[in-house]
N, C-alpha and C positions, 0 to 999 in steps of 0.2 A: 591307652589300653588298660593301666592298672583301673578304672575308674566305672570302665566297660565290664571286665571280669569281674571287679567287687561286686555290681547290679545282677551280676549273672549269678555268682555264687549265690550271693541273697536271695534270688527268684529259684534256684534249686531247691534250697532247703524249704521256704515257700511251698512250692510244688509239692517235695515231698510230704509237709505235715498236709496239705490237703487231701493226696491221695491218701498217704496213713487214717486220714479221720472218718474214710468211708472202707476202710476194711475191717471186715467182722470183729468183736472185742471178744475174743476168744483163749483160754489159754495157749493153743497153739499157736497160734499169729503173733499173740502177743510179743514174745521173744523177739521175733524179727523186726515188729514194727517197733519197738524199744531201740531194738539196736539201728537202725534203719536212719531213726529219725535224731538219735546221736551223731551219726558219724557224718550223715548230709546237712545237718548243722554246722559240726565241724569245719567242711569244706570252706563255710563262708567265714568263721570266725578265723580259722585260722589264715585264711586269704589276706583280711583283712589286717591281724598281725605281721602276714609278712612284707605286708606295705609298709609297716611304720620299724622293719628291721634296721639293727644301730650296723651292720655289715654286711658285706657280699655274703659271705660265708654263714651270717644268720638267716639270710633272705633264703639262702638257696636250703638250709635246715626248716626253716619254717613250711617251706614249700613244698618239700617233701612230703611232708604232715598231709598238705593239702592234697597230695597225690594218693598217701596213701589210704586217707580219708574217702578219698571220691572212689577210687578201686572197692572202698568195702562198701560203700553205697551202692554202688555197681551190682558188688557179688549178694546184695541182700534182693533187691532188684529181682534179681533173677531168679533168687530162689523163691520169692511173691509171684515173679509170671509164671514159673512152672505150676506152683499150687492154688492158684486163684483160679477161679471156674467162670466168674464173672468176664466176660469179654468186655465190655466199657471200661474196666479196671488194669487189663492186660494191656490195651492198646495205649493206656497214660500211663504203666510203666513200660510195656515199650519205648515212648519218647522220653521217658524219662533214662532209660538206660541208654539210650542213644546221646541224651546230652551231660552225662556223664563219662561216656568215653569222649567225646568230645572235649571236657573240660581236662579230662586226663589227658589226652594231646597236647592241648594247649602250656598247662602245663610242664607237661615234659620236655617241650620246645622252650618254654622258658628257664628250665633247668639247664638244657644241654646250654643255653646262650651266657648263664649267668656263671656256668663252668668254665667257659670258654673266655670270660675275663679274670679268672683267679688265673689262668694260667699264660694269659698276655705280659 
């Protein structure tokens, strides 16, 4: 799985800088597609770290990260489909906020599991 989700993380962040690269370069946009394309980067970098975590307890820290990394990707998302007038751009972030909650699933089912060995 860790190998599957590493490809995934990377083809988000992916995704994201393509859709960022076809939204207007505007001072308004700007903002979000800055922070946007920070934080769904993040997702994959710090995935990535918390595969090569030295404990449970750092794994399940770094992971977090990734959690709450993918949530602000998410909540940027959203704030681009509400104000994006373009419908070709709406429906690739629609799939794109669709597979960011996903990954935020995912995630947190691997939290709740990597929890539930700290306390076996």
């Amino acid at each position: 799985m860790s190998q599957a989700l590493k490809d995934r993380t990377k083809k988000f962040a992916i995704d994201v800088w393509y859709l960022c690269s076809k939204i207007p370069q505007t001072r308004e946009f700007n903002n979000y597609v800055n922070q946007l394309l920070r934080c769904s980067s993040s997702v994959a970098a710090n995935y990535r770290a918390a595969m090569r975590a030295k404990s449970n307890a750092d794994f399940i820290y770094k992971l977090k990260i990734v959690e709450e990394e993918a949530d602000e990707s998410q909540f940027f998302l959203e704030i681009l489909e509400k104000i994006s007038s373009k419908q070709d751009l709406r429906l690739e972030i629609e799939r794109l906020i669709k597979e960011s909650d996903e990954l935020i699933a995912i995630v947190v089912a691997s939290l709740k599991t990597a929890r539930s060995k700290i306390k076996d």
